[in-house]
VOGU-3710 file (C-alpha; in Angstrom, 3 decimals, decimal comma):
1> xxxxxxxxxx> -11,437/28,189/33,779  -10,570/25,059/35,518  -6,200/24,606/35,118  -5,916/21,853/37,441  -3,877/18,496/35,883  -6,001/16,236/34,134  -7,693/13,435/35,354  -6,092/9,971/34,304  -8,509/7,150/34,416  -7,730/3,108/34,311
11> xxxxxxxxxx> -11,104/1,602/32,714  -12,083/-2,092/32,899  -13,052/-3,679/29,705  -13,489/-7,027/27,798  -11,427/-8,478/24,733  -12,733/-9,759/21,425  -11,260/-12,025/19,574  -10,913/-10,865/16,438  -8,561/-8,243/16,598  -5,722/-9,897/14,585
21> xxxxxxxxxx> -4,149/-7,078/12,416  -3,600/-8,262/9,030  -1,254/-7,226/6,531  -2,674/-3,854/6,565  -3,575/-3,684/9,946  -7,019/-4,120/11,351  -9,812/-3,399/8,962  -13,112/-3,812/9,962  -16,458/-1,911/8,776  -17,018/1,658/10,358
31> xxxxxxxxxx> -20,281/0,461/12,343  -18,041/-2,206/14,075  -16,251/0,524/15,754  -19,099/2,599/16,503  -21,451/-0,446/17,906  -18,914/-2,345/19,838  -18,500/-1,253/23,484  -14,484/-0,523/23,796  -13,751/-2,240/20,578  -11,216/0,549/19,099
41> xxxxxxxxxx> -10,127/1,915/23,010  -9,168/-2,096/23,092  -7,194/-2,248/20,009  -5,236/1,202/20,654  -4,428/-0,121/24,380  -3,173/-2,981/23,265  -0,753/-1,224/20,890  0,756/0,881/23,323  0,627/-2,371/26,083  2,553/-3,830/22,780
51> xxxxxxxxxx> 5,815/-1,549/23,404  7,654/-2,131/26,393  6,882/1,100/29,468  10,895/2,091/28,916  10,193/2,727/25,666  7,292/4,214/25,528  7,760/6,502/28,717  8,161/10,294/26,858  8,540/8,760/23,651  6,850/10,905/20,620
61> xxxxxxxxxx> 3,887/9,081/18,479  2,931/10,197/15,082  -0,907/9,905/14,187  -2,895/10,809/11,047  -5,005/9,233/8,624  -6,476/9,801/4,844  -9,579/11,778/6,231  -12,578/8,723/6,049  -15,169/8,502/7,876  -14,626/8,032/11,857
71> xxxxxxxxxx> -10,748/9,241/11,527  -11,482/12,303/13,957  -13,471/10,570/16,526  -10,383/7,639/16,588  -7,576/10,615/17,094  -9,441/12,232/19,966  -9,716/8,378/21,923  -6,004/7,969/20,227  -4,477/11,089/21,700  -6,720/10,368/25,098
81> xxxxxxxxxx> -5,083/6,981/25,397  -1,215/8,243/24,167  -0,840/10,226/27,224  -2,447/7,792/29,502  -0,326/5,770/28,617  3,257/7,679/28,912  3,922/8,862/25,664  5,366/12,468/25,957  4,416/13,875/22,127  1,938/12,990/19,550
91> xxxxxxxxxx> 2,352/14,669/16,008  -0,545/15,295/14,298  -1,392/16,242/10,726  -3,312/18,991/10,039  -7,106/18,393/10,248  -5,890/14,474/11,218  -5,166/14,153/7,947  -1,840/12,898/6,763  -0,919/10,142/3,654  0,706/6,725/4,812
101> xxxxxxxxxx> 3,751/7,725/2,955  4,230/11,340/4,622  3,481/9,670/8,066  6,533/7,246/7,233  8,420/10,152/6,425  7,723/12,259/9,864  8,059/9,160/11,863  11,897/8,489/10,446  12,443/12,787/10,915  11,479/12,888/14,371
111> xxxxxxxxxx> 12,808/9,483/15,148  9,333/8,675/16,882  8,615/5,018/18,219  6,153/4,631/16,015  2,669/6,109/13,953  -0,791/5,092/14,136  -2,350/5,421/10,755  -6,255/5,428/10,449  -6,888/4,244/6,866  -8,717/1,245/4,941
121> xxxxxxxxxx> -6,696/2,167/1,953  -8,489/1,551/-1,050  -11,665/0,142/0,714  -14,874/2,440/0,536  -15,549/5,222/3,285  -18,125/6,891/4,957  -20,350/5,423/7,866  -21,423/2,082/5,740  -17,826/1,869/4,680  -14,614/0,469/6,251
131> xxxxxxxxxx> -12,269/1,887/8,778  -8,784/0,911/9,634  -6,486/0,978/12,335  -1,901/0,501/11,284  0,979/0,166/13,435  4,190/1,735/12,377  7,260/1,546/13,491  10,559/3,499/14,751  11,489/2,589/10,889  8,333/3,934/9,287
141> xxxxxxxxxx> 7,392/1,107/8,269  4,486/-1,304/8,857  5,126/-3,462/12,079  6,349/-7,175/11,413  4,708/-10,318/12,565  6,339/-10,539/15,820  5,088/-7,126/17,003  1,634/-7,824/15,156  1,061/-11,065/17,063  1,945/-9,396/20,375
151> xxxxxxxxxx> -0,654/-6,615/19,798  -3,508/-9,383/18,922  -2,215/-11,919/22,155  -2,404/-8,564/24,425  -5,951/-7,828/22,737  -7,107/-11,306/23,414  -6,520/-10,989/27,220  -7,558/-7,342/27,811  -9,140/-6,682/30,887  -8,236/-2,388/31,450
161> xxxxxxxxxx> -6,959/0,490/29,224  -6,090/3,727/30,496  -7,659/7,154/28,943  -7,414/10,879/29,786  -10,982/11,831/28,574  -11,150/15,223/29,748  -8,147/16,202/27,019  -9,370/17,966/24,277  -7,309/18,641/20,821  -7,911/21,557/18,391
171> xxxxxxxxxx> -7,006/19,293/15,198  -7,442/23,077/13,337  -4,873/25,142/13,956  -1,332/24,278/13,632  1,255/24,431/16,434  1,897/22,668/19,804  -0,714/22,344/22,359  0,339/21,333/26,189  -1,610/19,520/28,576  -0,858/18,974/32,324
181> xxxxxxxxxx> -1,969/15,460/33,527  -2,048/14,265/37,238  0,973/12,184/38,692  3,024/13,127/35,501  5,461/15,377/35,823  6,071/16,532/32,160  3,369/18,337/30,124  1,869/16,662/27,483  2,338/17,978/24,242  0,346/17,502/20,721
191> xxxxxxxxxx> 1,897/19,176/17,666  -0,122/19,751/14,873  2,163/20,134/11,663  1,465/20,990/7,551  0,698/17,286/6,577  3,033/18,530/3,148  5,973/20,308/3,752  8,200/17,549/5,686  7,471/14,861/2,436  7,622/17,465/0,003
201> xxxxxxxxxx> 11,041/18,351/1,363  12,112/14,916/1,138  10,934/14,845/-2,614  12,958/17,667/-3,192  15,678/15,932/-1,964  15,285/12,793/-4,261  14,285/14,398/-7,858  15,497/17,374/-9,784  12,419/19,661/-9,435  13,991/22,070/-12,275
211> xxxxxxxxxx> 13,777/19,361/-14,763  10,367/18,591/-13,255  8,849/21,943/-13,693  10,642/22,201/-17,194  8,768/19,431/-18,249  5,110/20,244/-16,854  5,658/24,338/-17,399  8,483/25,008/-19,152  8,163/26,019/-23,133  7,605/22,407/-24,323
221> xxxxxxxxxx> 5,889/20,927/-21,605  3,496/17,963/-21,536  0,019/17,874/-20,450  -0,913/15,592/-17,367  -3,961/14,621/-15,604  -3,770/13,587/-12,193  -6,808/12,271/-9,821  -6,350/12,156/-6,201  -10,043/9,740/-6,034  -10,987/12,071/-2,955
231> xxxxxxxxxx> -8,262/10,655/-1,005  -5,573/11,878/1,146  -3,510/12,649/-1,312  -5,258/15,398/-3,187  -3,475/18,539/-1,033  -0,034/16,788/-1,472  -0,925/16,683/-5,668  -1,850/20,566/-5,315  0,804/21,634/-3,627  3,891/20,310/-5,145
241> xxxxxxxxxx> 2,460/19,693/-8,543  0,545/22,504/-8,803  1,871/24,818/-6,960  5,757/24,045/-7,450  6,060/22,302/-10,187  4,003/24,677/-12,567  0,911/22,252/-13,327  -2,317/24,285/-14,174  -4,656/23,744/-11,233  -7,314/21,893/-13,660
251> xxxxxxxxxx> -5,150/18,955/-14,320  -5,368/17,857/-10,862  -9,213/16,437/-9,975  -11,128/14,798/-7,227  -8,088/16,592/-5,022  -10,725/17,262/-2,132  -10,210/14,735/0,166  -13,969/13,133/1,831  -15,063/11,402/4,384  -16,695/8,762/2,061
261> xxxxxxxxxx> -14,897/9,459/-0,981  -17,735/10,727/-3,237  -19,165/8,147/-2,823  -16,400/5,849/-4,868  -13,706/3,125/-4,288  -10,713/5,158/-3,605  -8,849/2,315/-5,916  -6,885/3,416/-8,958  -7,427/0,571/-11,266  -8,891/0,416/-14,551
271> xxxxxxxxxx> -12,407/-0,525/-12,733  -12,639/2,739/-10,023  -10,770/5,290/-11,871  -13,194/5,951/-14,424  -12,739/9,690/-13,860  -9,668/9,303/-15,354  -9,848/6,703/-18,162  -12,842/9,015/-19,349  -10,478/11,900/-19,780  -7,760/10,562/-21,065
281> xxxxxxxxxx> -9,328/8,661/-24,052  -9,229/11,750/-26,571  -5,661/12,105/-26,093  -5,465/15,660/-24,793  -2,990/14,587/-21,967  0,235/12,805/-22,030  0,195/11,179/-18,865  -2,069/10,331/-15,942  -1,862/9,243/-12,745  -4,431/7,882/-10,211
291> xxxxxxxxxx> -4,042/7,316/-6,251  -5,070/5,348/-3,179  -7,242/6,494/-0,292  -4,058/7,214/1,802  -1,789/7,787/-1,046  0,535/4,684/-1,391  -0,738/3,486/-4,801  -0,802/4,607/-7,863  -1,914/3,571/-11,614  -0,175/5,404/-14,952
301> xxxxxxxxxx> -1,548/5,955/-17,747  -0,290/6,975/-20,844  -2,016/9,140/-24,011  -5,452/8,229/-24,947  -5,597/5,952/-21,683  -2,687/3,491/-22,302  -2,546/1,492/-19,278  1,219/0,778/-17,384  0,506/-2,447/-15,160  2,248/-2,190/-12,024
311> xxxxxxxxxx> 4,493/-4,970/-12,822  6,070/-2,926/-15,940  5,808/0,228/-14,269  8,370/-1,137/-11,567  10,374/-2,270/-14,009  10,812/0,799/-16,033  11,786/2,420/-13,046  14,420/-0,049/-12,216  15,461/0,156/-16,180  15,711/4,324/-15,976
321> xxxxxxxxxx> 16,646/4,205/-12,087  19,697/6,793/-12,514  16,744/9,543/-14,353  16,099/10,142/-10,313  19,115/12,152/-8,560  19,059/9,970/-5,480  20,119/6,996/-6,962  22,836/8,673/-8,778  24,470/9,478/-5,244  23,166/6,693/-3,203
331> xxxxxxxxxx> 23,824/3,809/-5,997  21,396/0,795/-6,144  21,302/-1,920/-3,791  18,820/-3,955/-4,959  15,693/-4,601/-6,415  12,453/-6,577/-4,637  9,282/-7,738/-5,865  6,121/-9,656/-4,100  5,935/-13,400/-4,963  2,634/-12,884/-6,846
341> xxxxxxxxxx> 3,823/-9,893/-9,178  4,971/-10,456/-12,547  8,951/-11,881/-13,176  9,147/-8,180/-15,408  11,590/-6,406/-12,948  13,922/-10,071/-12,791  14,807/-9,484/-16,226  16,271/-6,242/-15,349  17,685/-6,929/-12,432  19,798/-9,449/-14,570
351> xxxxxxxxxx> 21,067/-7,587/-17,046  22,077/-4,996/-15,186  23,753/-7,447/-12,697  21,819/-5,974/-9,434  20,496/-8,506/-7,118  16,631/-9,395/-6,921  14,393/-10,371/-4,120  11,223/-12,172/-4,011  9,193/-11,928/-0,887  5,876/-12,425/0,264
361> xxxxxxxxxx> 2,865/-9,802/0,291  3,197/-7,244/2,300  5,426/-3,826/2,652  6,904/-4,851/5,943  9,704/-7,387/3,956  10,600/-4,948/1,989  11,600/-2,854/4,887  13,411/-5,441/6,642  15,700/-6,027/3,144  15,976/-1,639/3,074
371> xxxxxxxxxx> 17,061/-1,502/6,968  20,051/-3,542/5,893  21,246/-1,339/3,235  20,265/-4,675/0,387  17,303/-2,850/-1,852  16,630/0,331/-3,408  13,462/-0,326/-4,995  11,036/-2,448/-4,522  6,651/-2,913/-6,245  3,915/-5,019/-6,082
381> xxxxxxxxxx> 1,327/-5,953/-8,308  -1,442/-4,128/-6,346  -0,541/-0,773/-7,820  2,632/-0,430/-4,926  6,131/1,358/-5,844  8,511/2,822/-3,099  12,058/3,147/-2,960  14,335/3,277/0,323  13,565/7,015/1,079  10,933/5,772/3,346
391> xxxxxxxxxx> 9,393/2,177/4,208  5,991/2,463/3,100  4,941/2,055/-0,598  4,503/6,020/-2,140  2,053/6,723/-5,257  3,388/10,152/-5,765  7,210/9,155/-5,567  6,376/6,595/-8,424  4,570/9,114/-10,556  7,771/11,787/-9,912
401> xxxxxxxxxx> 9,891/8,830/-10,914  7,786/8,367/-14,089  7,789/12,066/-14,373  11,908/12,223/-14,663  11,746/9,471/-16,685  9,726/11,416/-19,542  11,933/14,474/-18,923  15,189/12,683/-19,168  14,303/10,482/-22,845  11,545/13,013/-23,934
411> xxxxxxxxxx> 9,036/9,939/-25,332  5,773/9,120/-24,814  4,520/6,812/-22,027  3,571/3,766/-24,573  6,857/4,120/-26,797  8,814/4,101/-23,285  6,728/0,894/-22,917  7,184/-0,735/-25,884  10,901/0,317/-26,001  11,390/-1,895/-22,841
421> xxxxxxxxxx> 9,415/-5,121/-24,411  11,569/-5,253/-27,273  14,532/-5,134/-24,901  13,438/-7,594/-22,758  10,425/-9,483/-23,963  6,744/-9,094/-22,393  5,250/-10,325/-19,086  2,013/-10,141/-19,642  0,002/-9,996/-16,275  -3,310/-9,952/-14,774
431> xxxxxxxxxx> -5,145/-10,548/-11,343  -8,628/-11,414/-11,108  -10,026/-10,270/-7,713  -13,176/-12,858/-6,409  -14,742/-10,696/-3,664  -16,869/-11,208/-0,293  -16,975/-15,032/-1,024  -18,131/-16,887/2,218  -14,716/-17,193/4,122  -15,481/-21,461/4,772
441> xxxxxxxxxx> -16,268/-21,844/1,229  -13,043/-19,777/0,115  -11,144/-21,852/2,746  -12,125/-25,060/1,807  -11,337/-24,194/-1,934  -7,590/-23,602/-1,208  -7,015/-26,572/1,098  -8,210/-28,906/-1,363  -6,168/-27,244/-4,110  -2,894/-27,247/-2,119
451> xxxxxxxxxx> -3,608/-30,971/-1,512  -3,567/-31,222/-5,400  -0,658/-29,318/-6,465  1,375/-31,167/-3,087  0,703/-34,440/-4,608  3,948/-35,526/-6,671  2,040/-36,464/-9,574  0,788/-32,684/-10,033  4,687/-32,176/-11,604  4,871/-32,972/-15,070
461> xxxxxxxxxx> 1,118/-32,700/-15,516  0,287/-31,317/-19,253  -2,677/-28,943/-19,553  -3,972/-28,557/-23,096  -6,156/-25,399/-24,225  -6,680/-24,867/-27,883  -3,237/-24,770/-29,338  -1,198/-24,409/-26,707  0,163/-26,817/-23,661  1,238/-26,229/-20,100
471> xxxxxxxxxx> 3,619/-28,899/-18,608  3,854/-28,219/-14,908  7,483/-27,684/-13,271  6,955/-26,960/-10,051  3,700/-26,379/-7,645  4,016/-25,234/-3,947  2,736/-22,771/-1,169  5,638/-20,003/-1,261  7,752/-19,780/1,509  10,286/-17,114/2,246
481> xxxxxxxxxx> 13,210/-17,127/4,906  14,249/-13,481/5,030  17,984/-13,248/4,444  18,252/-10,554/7,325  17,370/-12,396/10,103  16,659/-15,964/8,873  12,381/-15,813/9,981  10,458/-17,883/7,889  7,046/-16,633/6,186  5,120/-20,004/5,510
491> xxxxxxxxxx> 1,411/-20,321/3,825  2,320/-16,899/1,258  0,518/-18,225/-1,690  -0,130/-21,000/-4,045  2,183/-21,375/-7,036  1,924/-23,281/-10,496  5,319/-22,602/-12,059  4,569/-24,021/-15,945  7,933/-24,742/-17,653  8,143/-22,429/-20,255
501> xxxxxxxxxx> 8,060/-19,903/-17,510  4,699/-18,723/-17,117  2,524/-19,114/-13,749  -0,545/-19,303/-11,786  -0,565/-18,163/-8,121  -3,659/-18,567/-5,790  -4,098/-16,565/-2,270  -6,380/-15,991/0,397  -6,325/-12,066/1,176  -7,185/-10,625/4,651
511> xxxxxxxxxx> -7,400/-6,789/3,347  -11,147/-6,989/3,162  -13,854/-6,253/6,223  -17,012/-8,759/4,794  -15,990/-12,139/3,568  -12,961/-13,337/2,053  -11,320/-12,450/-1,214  -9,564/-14,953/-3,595  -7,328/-13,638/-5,942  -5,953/-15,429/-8,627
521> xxxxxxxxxx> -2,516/-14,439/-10,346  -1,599/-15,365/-13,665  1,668/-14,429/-15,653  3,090/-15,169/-19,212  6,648/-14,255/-20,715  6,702/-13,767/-24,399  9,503/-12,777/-26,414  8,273/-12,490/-29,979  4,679/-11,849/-29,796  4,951/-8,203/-27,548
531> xxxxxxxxxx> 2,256/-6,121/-28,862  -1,011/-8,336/-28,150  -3,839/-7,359/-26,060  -3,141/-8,850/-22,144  -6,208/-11,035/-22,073  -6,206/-12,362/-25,187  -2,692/-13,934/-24,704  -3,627/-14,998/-20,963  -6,902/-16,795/-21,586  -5,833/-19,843/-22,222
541> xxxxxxxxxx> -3,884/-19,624/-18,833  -7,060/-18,391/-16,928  -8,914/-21,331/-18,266  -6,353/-23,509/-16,964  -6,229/-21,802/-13,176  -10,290/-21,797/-13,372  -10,553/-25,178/-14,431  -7,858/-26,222/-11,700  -9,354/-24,874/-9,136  -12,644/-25,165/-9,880
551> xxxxxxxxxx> -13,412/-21,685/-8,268  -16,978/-20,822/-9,909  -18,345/-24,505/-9,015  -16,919/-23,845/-5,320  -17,744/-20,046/-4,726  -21,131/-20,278/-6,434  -19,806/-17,228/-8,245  -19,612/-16,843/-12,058  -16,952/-14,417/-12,652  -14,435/-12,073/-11,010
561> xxxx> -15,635/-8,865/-9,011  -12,408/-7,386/-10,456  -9,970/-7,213/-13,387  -6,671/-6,133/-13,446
//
């Protein structure tokens, strides 16, 4: 057996220009990847290139991803190109797998520079499907625009990255595993860890896990039905709901996680998580819970399918906050919701005299806000709910949260619902999701629509459908200056602001590998009339924001690929 150091090689290389990582870091489809000569060794080098030699120099990485297709073949290049590139540790999760949440966790515990996480979150997988490449950072959280916009400049100039090709990780067996490398006078080590126990332990720190299991075990318990969609979250839902918390092992399904899913959208909304919906129509179970490909999102249901949007479902939280032991000790800072979600967790935030933020799309605000001791809890309307444990949005934390709700007021999921609307009135809420639409068309759309809305005769503007009438307020593309360190996000979204309140937000996402997706937001306060079906009460607004924008005329398309 050959024991001499291994071989560390510089490579030469050329860039491409598309490697801008979005929000959610840099998505592309798997056979871009595969085909491309260099195209992921590019983007990894220009990561590490990203954080300064110093730092980097011994530091410890943490890598794992929510188990789609390509995810092993990108940890063996990963772990190649770590140690090539000075870092003295990479941790691991077991078979590479690992949810974005639990990575934030380990990267916080063993105060790592960073995480790579290999995820396309609620995208499709397998080899026709999309792959995904995140930066983390020494905060767990996703990296802001500054370091974002350093990794795509160095990307754009590439001409080497350096790789150790002859190394050679066991992904299977837990434990560390050293590696001597020429010219470096440390060993190289990978540690594989149990992708659970270091979250898990966390958890246990933030909810009472008696009450838990007295609720799902105990003499009186409820009946719950959770589905992990094939994603990476399935072990996680076995282990501490199952296994610790008492659950019988059939209320947790699809908790296999695979490289394409089954075949589905790892998305749990009321369009992919028909596994779900179907079983929970007969009333059988009291509550049910869907998640993400990597475990960030989630959806709740209540009996016979009653659906929580993620607006309300943030706001019950913040409503019930002291149910959850940690915020009992720690207190509440503050609460935090994306520009485009619905105004439901304001009113709370109000009344109980705790201050609110409203920031753009994307996790990495919310961090910012946490890592100065301002917020507590924080959602967005795309099925995301975290608190300051960790700096990543966390499906299963929101569904323990929901879970110590029930225990502590012992109702149902719809009267805990309607309780809160006749407290504070109804947002009703909904997001129509226009997928894959040429990205020139969808471009051309939203210029010409912020033109409109900019144009000071937009204000005031009455819009008249059936019965009822819009007068316009106020119409502009958001912009947030970040009360920690005074950056300003520009271009975050098109608003109508109508006067009694209600509102119509446009935006352009980038989460998507084919085309462009528009995504219309539309949001309605009602005080008396709480009880009506969502889209009922919202149509006449959706005629208004279609008629506006003139979307099916201009996309050639005739209705949303989405509802929610």
């Amino acid at each position: 057996m050959d024991n001499s150091p291994l071989q560390v090689l510089t490579v030469p290389t050329a860039p491409y220009p598309d490697q801008r990582p979005g929000t959610n870091g840099l998505r592309r489809k798997v056979y871009v990847f595969q085909t491309r000569r260099n195209y992921l060794h590019n983007f990894i080098q220009s990561i590490f290139s990203s954080i300064d030699l110093r730092d980097r120099q011994g530091s410890t990485v943490v890598v794992g991803g929510d188990g789609r297709f390509f995810n092993r073949t990108a940890i063996e290049v990963i772990v190649q190109m770590a140690a090539a590139n000075g870092v003295g540790r990479v941790i691991i999760g077991h078979h590479g797998i690992m949810s974005t949440p639990a990575i934030s966790c380990v990267i916080r515990k063993y105060k790592a520079i960073g995480g790579i996480i290999l995820t396309a979150s609620r995208n499709p997988g397998g080899p026709e499907g999309d792959f995904g490449i995140k930066f983390n950072t020494a905060n767990g959280g996703p990296a802001k625009e500054a370091v974002t916009n350093k990794i795509f400049q160095i990307s754009r100039t590439i001409e080497e990255f350096a790789i150790c090709p002859g190394l050679q990780v066991d992904l299977t067996t837990l434990g560390k595993q050293m590696f001597d490398l020429e010219n470096k006078f440390k060993p190289f080590t990978v540690e594989i860890v149990d992708s659970v126990e270091s979250y898990a332990n966390l958890l246990r720190n933030i909810f009472d896990f008696a009450a838990l299991k007295e609720l799902l075990s105990g003499q009186n318990h409820i009946k719950i039905r959770l589905d992990a969609m094939h994603g990476v979250v399935g072990p996680y839902v076995r282990r501490i709901l199952c296994e610790e918390l008492g659950c019988p092992a059939n209320s947790a399904i699809n908790c296999v996680p695979l490289e394409d899913f089954g075949g589905q959208h790892p998305d749990p909304n009321l369009t992919y998580a028909v596994d779900l919906i179907e079983s929970m129509r007969d009333g059988q179970y009291d509550f049910g819970a869907a998640f993400d490909g990597d475990g960030d999102r989630n959806m709740i249901l209540g009996k016979h399918g009653f659906f929580v949007t993620p607006p309300d479902s943030v706001a019950v939280i913040a409503d019930n906050i002291f149910c959850i032991p940690y915020f009992q000790h720690t207190g509440v800072r503050g609460f935090a919701r994306s520009m485009p979600t619905s105004a439901a967790l304001d009113r709370v935030a109000k009344a109980t005299k705790i201050e609110l933020y409203e920031t753009p799309t994307g996790w990495k605000f919310f961090g910012n806000l946490m890592d100065a001791g301002r917020l507590s809890l924080c959602g967005e309307e795309s099925f995301g709910i975290g608190g300051d444990h960790i700096r990543e949005k966390d499906g299963l934390w929101a569904v323990l949260a929901w879970l110590s709700i029930l225990a502590a007021r012992r109702q149902s999921v719809e009267d805990i619902l309607k309780d809160h609307w006749l407290k504070y009135g109804r947002n009703y809420f909904t997001r129509y999701d226009y997928e894959n639409i040429d990205i020139d068309a969808a471009c051309e759309m939203m210029e010409d629509l912020e033109l409109m809305i900019a144009d000071k005769s937009f204000v005031k503007q009455r819009f008249a459908v059936e019965d009822k009438i819009y007068q316009v307020e106020k119409a502009d593309n958001f912009e947030y200056t970040d009360p920690v360190d005074s950056t300003i996000s520009r271009n975050q979204g098109l608003r109508i602001i109508f006067c009694d309140g209600s509102r119509i937000v446009y935006r352009l996402s980038g989460t998507g590998s084919d085309g462009a997706t528009v995504r219309i937001y539309i949001d309605s306060y009602e005080k008396e009339q709480i009880f009506e079906d969502t889209q009922v009460m919202l149509a006449p607004l959706a005629t208004i924001a279609l008629k506006i924008s003139q979307l099916h005329h201009r996309t050639g398309r005739s209705g949303p690929s989405v509802i929610t």
